[in-house]
Every structure is written in structure tokens, then in C-alpha cells.
TITORSE-716483 format. One record per residue (C-alpha): residue number from 1; z, x, y. Coordinates in pm, whole numbers, plus 50000, padded with zeros to 5 digits. Example, Ala and Ser with C-alpha at 12.3 -4.5 7.8 and 13.67 -1.06 7.14 Angstrom:
ATOM   dokol       w       u       v
ATOM       1   50780   51230   49550
ATOM       2   50714   51367   49894
***
This chain:
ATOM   dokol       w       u       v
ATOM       1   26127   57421   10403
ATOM       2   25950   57655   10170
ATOM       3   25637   57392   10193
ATOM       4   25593   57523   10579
ATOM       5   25681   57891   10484
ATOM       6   25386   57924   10232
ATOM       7   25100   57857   10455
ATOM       8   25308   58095   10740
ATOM       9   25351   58388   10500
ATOM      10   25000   58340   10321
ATOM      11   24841   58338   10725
ATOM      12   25077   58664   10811
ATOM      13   24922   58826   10516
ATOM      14   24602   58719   10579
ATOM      15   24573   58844   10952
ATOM      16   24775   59153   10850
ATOM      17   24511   59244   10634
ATOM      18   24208   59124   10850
ATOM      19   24373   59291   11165
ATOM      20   24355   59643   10963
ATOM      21   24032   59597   10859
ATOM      22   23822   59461   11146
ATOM      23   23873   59453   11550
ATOM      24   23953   59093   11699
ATOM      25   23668   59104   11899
ATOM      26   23448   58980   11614
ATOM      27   23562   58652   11580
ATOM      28   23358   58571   11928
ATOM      29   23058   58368   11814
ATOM      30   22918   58502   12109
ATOM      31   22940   58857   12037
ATOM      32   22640   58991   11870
ATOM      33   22567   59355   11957
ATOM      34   22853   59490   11665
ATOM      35   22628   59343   11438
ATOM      36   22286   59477   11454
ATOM      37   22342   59821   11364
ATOM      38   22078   59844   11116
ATOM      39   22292   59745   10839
ATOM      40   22295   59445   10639
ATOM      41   22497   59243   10761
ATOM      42   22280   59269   11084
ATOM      43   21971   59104   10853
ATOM      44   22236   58861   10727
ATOM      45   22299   58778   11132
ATOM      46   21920   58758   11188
ATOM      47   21898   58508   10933
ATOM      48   22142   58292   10982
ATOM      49   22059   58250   11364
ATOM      50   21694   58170   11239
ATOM      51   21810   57886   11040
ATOM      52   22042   57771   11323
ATOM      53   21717   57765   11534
ATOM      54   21467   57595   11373
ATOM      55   21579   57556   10964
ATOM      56   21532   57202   10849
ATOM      57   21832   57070   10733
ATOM      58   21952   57037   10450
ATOM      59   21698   57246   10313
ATOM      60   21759   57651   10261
ATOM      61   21494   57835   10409
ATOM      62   21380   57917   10753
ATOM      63   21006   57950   10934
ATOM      64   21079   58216   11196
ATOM      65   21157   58579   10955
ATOM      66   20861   58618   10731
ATOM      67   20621   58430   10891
ATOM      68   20412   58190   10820
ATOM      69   20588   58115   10476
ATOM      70   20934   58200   10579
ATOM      71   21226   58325   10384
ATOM      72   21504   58165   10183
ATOM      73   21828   58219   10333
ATOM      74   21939   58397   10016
ATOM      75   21688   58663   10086
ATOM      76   21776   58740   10394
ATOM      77   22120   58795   10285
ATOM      78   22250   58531   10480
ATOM      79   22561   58281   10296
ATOM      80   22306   57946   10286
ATOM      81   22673   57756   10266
ATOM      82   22712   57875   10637
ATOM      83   22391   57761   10765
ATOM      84   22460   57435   10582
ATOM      85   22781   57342   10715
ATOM      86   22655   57497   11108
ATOM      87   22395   57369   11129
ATOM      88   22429   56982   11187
ATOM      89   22650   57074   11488
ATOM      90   22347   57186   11646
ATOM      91   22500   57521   11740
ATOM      92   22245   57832   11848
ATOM      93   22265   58211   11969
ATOM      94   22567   58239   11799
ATOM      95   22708   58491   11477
ATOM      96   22948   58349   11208
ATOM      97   22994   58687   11053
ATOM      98   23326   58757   11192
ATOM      99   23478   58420   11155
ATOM     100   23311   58425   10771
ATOM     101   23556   58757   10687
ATOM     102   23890   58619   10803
ATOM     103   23789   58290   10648
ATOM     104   23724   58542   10330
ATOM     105   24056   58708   10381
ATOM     106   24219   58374   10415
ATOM     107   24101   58216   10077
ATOM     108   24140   58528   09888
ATOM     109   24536   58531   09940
ATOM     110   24578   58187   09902
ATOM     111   24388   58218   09575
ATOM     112   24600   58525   09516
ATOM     113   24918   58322   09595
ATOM     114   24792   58046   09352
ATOM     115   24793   58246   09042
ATOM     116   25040   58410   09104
ATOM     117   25261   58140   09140
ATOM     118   25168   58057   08771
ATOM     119   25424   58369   08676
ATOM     120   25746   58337   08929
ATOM     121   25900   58081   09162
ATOM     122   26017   58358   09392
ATOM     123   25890   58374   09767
ATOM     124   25909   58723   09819
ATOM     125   25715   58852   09455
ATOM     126   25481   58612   09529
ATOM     127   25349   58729   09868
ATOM     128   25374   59084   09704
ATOM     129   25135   58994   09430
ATOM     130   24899   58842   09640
ATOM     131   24871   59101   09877
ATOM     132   24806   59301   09577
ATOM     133   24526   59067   09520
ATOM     134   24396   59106   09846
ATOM     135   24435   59433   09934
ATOM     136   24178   59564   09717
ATOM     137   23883   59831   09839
ATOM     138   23647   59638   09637
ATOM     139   23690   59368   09868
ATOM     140   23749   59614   10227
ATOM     141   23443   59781   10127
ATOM     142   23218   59510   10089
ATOM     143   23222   59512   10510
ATOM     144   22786   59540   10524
ATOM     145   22706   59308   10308
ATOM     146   22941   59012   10407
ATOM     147   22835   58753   10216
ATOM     148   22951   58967   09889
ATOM     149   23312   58920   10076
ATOM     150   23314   58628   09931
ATOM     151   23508   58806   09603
ATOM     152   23757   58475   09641
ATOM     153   23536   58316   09434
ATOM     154   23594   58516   09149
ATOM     155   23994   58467   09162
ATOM     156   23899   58088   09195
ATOM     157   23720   58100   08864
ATOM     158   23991   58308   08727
ATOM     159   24229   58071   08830
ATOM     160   24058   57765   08633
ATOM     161   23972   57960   08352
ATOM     162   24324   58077   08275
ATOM     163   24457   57706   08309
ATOM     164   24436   57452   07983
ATOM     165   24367   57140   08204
ATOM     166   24181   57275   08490
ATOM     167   23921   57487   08256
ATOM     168   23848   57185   08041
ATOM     169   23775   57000   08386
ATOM     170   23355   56989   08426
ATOM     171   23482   56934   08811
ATOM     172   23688   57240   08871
ATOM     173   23370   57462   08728
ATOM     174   23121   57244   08918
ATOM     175   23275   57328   09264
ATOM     176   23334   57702   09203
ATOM     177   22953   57737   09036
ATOM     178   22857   57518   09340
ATOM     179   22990   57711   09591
ATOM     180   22865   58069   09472
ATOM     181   22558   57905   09439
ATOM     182   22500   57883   09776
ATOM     183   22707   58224   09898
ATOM     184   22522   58513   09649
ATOM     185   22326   58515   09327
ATOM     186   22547   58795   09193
ATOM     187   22865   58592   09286
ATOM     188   22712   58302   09094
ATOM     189   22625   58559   08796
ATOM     190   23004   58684   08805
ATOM     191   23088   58327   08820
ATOM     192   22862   58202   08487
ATOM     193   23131   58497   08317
ATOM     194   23378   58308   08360
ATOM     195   23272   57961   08290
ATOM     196   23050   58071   07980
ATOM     197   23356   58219   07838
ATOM     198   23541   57926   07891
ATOM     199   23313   57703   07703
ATOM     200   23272   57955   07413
ATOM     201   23630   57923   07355
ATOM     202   23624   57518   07402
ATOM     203   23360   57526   07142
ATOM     204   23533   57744   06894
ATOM     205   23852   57632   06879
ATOM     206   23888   57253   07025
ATOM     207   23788   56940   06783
ATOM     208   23587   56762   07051
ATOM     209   23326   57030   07076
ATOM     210   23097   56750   07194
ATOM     211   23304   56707   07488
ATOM     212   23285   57074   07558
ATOM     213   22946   57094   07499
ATOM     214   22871   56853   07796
ATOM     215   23068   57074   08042
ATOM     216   22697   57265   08003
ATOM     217   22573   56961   08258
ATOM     218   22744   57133   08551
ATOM     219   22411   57325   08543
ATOM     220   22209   57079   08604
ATOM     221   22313   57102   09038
ATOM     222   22306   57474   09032
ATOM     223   21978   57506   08921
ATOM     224   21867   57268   09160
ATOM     225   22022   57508   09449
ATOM     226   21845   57767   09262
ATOM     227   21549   57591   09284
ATOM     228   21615   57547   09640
ATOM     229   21624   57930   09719
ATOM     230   21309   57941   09555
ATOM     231   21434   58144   09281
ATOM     232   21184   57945   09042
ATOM     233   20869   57959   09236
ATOM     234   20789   58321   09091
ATOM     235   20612   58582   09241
ATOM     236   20859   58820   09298
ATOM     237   20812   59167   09270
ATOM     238   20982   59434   09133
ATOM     239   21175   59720   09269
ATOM     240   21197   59884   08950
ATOM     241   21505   60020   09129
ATOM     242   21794   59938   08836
ATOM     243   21992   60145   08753
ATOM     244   22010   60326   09075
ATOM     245   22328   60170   09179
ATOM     246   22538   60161   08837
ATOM     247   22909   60165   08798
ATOM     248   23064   60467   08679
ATOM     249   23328   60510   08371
ATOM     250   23590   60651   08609
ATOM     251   23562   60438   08888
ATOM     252   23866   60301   08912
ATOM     253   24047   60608   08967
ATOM     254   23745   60781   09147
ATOM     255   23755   60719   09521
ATOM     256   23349   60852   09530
ATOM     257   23422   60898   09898
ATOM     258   23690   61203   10010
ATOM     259   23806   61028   10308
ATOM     260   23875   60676   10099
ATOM     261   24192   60846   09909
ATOM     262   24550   60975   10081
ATOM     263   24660   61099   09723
ATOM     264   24404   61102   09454
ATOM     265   24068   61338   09477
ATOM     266   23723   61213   09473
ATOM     267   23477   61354   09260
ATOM     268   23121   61511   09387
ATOM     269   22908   61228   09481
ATOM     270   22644   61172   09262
ATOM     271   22397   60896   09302
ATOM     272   22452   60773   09681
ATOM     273   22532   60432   09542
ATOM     274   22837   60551   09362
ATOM     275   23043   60522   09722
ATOM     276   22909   60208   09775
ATOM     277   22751   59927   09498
ATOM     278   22976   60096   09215
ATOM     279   23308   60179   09410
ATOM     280   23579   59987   09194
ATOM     281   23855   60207   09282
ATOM     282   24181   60069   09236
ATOM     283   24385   60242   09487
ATOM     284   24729   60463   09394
ATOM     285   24931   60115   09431
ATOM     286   24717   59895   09170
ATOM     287   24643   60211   08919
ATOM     288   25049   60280   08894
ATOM     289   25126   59916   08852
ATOM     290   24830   59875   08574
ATOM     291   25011   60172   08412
ATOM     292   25372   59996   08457
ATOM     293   25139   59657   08331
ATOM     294   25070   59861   07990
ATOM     295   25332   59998   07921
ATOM     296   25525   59627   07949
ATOM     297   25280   59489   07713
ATOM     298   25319   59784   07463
ATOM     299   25692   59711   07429
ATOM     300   25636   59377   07383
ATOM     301   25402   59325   07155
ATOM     302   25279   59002   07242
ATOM     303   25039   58835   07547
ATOM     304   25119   58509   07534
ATOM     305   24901   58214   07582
ATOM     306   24723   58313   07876
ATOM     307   24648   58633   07800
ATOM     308   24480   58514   07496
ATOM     309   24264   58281   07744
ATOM     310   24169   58600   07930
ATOM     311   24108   58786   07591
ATOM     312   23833   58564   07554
ATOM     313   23634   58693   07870
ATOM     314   23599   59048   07669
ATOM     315   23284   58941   07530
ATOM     316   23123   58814   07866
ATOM     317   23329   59142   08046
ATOM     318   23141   59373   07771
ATOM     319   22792   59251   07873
ATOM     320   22848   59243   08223
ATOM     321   22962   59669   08182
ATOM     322   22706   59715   07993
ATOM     323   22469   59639   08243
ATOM     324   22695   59763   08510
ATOM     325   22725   60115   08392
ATOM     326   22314   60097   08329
ATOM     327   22080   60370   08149
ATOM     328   22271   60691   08280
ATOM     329   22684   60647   08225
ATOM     330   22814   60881   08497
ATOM     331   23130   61062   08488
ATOM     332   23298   61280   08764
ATOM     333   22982   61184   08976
ATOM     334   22714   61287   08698
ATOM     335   22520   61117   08431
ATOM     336   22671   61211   08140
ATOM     337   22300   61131   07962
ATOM     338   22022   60939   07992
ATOM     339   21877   60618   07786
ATOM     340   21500   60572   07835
ATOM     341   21379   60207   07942
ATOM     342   21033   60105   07920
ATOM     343   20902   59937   08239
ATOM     344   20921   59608   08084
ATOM     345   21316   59623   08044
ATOM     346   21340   59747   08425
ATOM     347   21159   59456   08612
ATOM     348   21349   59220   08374
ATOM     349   21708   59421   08483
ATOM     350   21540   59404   08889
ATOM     351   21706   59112   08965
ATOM     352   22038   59260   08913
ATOM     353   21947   59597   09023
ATOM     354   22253   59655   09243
ATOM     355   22421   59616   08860
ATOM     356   22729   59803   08978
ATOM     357   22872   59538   09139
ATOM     358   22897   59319   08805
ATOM     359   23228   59521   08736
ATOM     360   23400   59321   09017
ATOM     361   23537   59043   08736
ATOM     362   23677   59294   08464
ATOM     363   23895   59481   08795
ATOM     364   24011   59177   08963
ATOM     365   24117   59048   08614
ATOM     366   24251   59339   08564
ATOM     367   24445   59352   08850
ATOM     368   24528   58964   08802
ATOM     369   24692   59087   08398
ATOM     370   24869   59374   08607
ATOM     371   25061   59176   08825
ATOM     372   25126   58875   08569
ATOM     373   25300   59112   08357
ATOM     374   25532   59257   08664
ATOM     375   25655   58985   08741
ATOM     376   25811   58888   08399
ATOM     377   25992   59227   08444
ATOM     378   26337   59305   08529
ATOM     379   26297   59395   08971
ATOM     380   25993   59293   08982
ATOM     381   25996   59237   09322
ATOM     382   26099   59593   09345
ATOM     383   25792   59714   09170
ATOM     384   25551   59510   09351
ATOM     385   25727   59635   09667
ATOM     386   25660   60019   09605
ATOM     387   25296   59954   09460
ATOM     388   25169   59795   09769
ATOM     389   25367   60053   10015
ATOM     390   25156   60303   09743
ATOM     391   24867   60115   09806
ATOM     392   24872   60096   10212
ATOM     393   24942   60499   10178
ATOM     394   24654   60594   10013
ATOM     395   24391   60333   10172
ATOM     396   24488   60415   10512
ATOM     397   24192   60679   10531
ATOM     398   23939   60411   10416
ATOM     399   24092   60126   10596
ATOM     400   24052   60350   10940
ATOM     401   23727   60477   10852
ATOM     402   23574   60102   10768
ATOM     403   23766   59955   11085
ATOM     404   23600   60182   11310
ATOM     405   23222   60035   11177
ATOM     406   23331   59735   11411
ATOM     407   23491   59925   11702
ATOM     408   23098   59824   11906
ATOM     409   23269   59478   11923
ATOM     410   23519   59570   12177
ATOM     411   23216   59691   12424
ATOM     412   23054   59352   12410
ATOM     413   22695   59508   12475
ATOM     414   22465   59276   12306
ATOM     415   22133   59544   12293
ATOM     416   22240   59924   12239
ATOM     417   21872   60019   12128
ATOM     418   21613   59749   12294
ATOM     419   21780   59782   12679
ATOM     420   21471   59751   12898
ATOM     421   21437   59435   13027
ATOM     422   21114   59375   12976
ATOM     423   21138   59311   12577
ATOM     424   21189   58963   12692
ATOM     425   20855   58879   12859
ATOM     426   20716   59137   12585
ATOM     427   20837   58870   12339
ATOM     428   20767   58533   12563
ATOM     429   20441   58606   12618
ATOM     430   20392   58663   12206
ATOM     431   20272   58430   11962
ATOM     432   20421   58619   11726
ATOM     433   20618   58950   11694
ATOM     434   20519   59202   11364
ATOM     435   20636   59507   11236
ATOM     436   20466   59794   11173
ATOM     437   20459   59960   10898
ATOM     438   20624   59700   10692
ATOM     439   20914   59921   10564
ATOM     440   21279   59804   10704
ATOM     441   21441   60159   10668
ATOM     442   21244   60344   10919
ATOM     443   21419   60168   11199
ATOM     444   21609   59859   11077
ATOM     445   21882   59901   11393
ATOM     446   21532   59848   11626
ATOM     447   21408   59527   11354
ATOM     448   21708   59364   11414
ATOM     449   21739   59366   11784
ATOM     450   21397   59250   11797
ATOM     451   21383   58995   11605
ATOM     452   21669   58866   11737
ATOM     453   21544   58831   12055
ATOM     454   21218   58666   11921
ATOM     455   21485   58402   11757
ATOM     456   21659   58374   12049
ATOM     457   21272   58296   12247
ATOM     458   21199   58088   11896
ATOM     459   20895   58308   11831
ATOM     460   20822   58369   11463
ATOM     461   20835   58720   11331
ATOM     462   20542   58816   11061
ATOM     463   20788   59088   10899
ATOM     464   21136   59119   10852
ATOM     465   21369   59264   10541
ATOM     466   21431   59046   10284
ATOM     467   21611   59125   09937
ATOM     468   21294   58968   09760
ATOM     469   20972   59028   09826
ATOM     470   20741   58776   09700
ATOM     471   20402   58891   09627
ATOM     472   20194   58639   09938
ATOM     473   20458   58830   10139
ATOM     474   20340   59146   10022
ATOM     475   19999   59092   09994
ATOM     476   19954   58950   10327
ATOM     477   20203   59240   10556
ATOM     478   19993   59459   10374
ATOM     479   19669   59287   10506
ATOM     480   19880   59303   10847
ATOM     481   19931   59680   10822
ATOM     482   19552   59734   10705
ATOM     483   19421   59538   11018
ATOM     484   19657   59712   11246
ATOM     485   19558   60091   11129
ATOM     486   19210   60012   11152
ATOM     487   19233   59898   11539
ATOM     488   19160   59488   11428
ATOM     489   19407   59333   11669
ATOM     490   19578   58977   11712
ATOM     491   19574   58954   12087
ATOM     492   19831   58693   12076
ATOM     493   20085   58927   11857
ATOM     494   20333   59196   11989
ATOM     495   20329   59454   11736
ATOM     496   20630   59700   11739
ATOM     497   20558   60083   11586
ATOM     498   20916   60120   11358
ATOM     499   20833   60466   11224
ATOM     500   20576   60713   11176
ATOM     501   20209   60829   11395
ATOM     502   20019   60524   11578
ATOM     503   19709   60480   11483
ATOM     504   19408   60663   11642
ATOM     505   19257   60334   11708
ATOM     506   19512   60128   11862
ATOM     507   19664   60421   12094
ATOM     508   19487   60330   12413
ATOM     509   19688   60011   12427
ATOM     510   20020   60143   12328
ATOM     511   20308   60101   12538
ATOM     512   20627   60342   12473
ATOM     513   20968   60119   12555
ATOM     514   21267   60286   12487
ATOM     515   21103   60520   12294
ATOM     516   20929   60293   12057
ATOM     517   20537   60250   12070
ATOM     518   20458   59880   12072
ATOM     519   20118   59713   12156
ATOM     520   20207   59361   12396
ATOM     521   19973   59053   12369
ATOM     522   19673   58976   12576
ATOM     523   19573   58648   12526
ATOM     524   19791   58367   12633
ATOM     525   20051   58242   12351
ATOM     526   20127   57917   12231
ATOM     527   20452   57711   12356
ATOM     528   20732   57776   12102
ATOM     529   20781   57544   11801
ATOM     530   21151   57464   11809
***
């Protein structure tokens, strides 16, 4: 019997949660409109439908965004697993997005359930520690960005690593390092925490440190999906952008945001990424049951087994703050000082520039050692009870505030900024669609619509965000923008105006649709490619 309740209460929890935290009405492949909102999960959208239309499977990148040389799937943050496993079936037009957060939501508690079955047999404590596990704002916050939703990878690796058998299994590690491989490079960062700390310990305290030594061949696959996103082939430039988005000393008891706390105030905002890359707030529930946690392990006196296995992550836990937290430690929403950093040091830290995510594995373990320690205690069931009814009070403000970012999916309305009709024969009669200038920001909501319509037509698009830029990219939108200021014109191109004055040369051919200046194609295009 309780073999048929666990998948029923793990899928009640699951759509309990999802149900809060998005409207239905995203799970329709066929609704699109929610998503391009000039956000990124929009670009993520964009991407994904590229590959579905004309990727070459099973390869990662895409020849429509960032034409002619295209752009990995990585870059545009798109989750390259998704296009993998879609794309075979042939399937076009469509978004996964929705469908990719309850399958998030879905994984995360049974991952949740998982270890937290390692610490009581009871039905009941269990469900309450996973949704403990699950109901986390680092997770419900992560709505833009959805391929960072993916934060069930991290309780996956934290469920090998704190196992004897499982973490000496090259296997296990393969498929989680595997599988953040091809969701998010910071995932697969978080990931390399775990698993490095893992062999450390293998090494330094187990006989057959050959054996352990050869778990290191499980690296041999992801950097070949590496080398698939073309994270090898150089080039890229630098934003010289870290430590804009750091993770700050309080965060877990600082909301950053007044509207994401019921009980507990939020500090003045500092840097804008403190609400958003950095927020690692605990929530009311989780900080009074780490505080029950503590005082538990302070009476007595010992952490057993595994929490010696997860005292060994300090060391990989200490780096990844370290970089987290980033040249300016900020406290109550202001850098409390300031360490200087040569350029050198900055493009090295670029790639992980949005560093205040990296605190993801220290709260979820965390959280993890909270509720492991509960639920050797005298009513625990009690406790875990009253922390998640603590919990649901004081994220009910952010739950309704991130719910309503997906309220556009109940209207159904595909195009809420490109309306006129005639974008279509605008982009059918195109050889190509660009961008101009060739900065996302000024009007990404606009990008997005448009170049999913030139998907949808299979027309390639010359410009289009990507996290990366490599430096042909670069070099050659900037040739694109040069040409187009100084009146030099591909007549087979549809150039759209995203921001700023048109130039004094091109103005006589300008055309204003929906309030955008765009120049259409005069010379007869090529048939489409795919």
C-alpha cells in the first residue's frame, strides 16, 4: 500500500507547489505569448524553438539566432538536454518551458523525499521534509531563468555524496555531472562541489586510492559536452561584469525584496542583483528549524557518520563563498568594503560573473542538515509541521507576486508587442532579419517576438542575445551596425530599429510598425533553408 501512496503524496506535493507558483495555462506547448516578455526565459524559448527548427541532431547548436555562425544552445540559455530529447520527435512551434518547471518541481520532491527517507520511516515527516526541500525561494525565484530551476540536481548530488556505496559509484557521479552538463554551466560548477569533495575524501582516507583516483575518468564525457557547447573554441569576451551580482553575508535572513517577507524585514536594496542572482533567503519556516537544527546538535555533541561526509564539502563550500560573496562583502544591502582586482583577475572570474548563485549548495545542504537532525527529535513531525505552515506564511507575498509574472498565459495572445499583421510578409519576404543596434536591453520584449516569428518562417536572424559573446560575433554585428549607420544596406535583410535615433541616412526607407522603425527588404529573398 504505502508503495502506491509515495508517488500520490510526492505528485500532491509537487502540483501543490507548482499550482502556487505558476498558472496551468503554461503547460500548453502551444502557448507562447507568456513567454516573450523580454525576460530570459523568453531568449531561452527563442532558442529552443530554433533548435527544434533546423538544429542538427545530436549536435548542440543552432544556425538561425546569431547568424551565419549560430549559437550554442547553452548561450542562448536554453536546457540543450531539452532540445536533445525533443527534438527527434520532430516537434516545431512549440515551448517546453512550462512543462520543464513542473517536471523541475516534480524531481526536486522526489529527490527531497529520497534523502529524507535516509532519516525516518514515517509517511507523514517525510512529505514534511520534502516539502521543506522544495519549498525554497531559491528555487520559486529562479522563475526567468528556467533552466537554473533545475536546483534538483544539486539534491541529486547531495544525495550520492552523503551515501558510502552510491558516492564511491563512478556511475552515480557520471549521470548527475552528465545531466548538468547539458542543463547550465553553473549547475555543472555546483555539481563538480560535490563530486570533487567526494573524491578528496576517497583519496584521503580509503586504501584503494587508485580506485578513487579513476572516478576522475567521469570527466572525460563532460568535457566532451563541453566541448560540444563550444566552451573550448575560445574567443569569448569579457563582461568584466563580476562581482556585480555577489551574494551577501546576510542573505539568508534578508528577503532583499519588501514584498518577498510576511514576517521578517528586508534591508535597503543595494546592488539590483541582491533581489535576484544573490537572494538565498531561507524563509521564517527553514531559518526557525535551522535554529531548532543547532541547537539539537549542540546538546548532542556528536554528527554522526553522515554529517562527517557533509563536513567534508566545507572546503569546496568555502571556495565556492568566496567567490560568491566577490570583491565587495555586503551587509544590510551595502558593501561593507571593497578589495581591488586587477583586470586580469576579472575576465578570469567572467565566466562566473553571476557568482551569487554559487551559494545555492552550502543553503540546500544546509537545509538538507536542518531537517536530518529534526527528524531524530522527539515530535518531529510536529516541528516539521509548524516550520512549513511558518514557511507558507511568510512566502505568500513572494509566491503571489512571482505567480502573477505568468498570469499573460491565461489570455493566450501569442504577440502583445508585434500585432500588425504585416510582420509576417515583413519577415517572408527577408533573407534575413537583424537587429539594430546590437544591444538586447533596449527592447528585448520586441527581439523576442521577432525573432520568433523569423523561426517560425525559418529565416535566420544576424543578432540575437546570447550569454557569450564570442569575438566573430562581435566583430561582425559591429560591422552590421557600422554598415547600417552609414546608409550601406542589404536589400535582402529586414532590419528592425530596437532603441535609440535612426540614422540620417537610412530614414527615407524607414517604416514605423507598431511604433518601431524598421527598414523591409527590396530585393527578392532566398527560399528558406529548413
Amino acid at each position: 500500500m504505502q508503495r502506491l501512496l509515495t508517488p500520490v503524496a510526492l505528485m500532491v506535493l509537487a502540483l501543490a507547489v507548482f499550482g502556487a507558483w505558476m498558472h496551468w495555462a503554461v503547460l500548453d506547448p502551444r502557448n507562447v505569448g507568456w513567454l516573450l516578455d523580454g525576460n530570459d526565459r523568453g531568449a531561452n524559448a527563442v532558442g529552443t524553438a530554433a533548435y527544434l527548427r533546423a538544429g542538427h541532431w545530436p549536435l548542440l547548436r543552432q544556425p538561425l539566432l546569431g547568424y551565419p555562425q549560430g549559437l550554442a544552445l547553452l548561450f542562448t540559455d536554453s536546457v540543450p538536454l531539452i532540445g536533445l530529447l525533443a527534438r527527434p520527435f520532430g516537434v516545431q512551434g512549440i515551448q517546453l518551458v512550462g512543462a520543464w518547471y513542473l517536471v523541475c518541481v516534480v524531481i526536486q520532491a522526489s529527490f527531497a523525499w529520497l534523502l529524507v527517507s535516509r532519516h525516518t520511516d514515517d509517511p507523514l515527516t517525510r512529505w514534511l521534509g520534502a516539502a521543506l526541500l522544495t519549498f525554497v525561494p531559491v528555487l520559486l525565484n529562479r522563475y526567468g531563468h528556467p533552466s537554473l530551476c533545475a536546483q534538483w540536481l544539486i539534491l541529486w548530488a547531495l544525495w550520492v555524496h552523503v551515501d558510502a556505496r552510491r558516492s564511491a559509484s563512478p556511475w552515480h557521479w557520471l549521470g548527475v555531472l552528465v545531466t548538468a552538463a547539458l542543463v547550465h554551466s553553473y549547475l555543472l560548477l555546483m555539481i563538480a562541489a560535490f563530486w570533487g569533495s567526494t573524491l578528496i575524501r576517497r583519496l584521503a582516507t580509503e586504501p584503494q586510492r587508485g580506485r578513487a583516483a579513476a572516478g576522475v575518468l567521469v570527466l572525460l564525457p563532460v568535457a566532451g559536452i563541453a566541448a560540444l557547447h563550444g566552451v573550448f573554441s575560445g574567443g569569448f569576451l569579457s563582461t568584466r561584469t563580476y562581482g556585480s551580482w555577489p551574494l551577501a553575508i546576510d542573505a539568508w535572513w534578508n528577503p532583499a525584496n519588501p514584498g518577498y517577507s510576511r514576517l521578517l524585514p528586508s534591508s535597503p536594496q543595494g546592488p539590483d542583483a541582491l533581489g535576484f542572482e544573490g537572494l538565498q533567503y531561507l524563509g521564517a519556516g527553514l531559518l526557525a528549524l535551522v535554529l531548532i537544527a543547532g541547537a539539537g546538535l549542540v546538546r548532542r555533541r556528536r554528527v554522526g557518520a553522515e554529517g562527517r561526509r557533509l563536513l567534508w564539502l566545507v572546503p569546496a563550500f568555502a571556495i565556492l563563498a568566496l567567490v560568491a560573496i566577490g570583491p565587495a562583502p555586503i551587509w544590510r544591502g551595502e558593501p561593507l568594503f571593497r578589495v581591488p582586482m586587477t583586470r586580469g583577475i576579472v575576465n578570469l572570474l567572467d565566466p562566473v560573473r553571476a557568482a551569487g548563485r554559487l551559494g545555492w549548495p552550502i543553503t540546500y545542504t544546509l537545509i538538507y542538515a536542518a531537517v536530518a537532525v529534526v527528524t531524530r527529535q522527539r515530535r518531529a513531525t510536529l516541528i516539521l509541521a509548524a516550520a512549513l505552515a511558518l514557511q507558507m506564511i511568510d512566502l505568500s507575498g513572494m509566491v503571489a507576486a512571482i505567480r502573477t509574472t505568468s498570469a499573460q498565459a491565461d489570455d493566450r495572445t501569442t504577440y502583445s508587442r508585434t500585432r500588425d499583421p504585416r510582420w509576417a510578409g515583413l519577415i517572408a519576404r527577408a533573407g534575413s532579419v537583424d537587429f539594430e543596434p546590437p544591444q538586447p536591453f533596449g527592447n528585448l520584449q520586441m527581439m523576442e517576438e521577432v525573432a520568433w516569428r523569423a523561426v517560425a518562417a525559418c529565416r535566420p536572424v544576424r543578432y540575437f542575445y546570447a550569454a557569450r559573446d564570442s569575438r566573430a560575433i562581435r566583430d561582425r554585428t559591429q560591422a552590421d551596425a557600422a554598415a547600417f549607420r552609414a546608409g550601406r544596406l542589404d536589400p535582402t535583410r529586414l532590419y528592425v530599429v530596437l532603441s535609440g535615433p535612426v540614422p540620417e541616412p537610412v530614414r527615407s526607407r524607414v517604416v514605423v510598425i507598431d511604433g518601431v522603425a524598421v527598414v523591409p527588404a527590396t530585393a527578392p529573398a532566398p527560399p528558406p533553408g529548413c
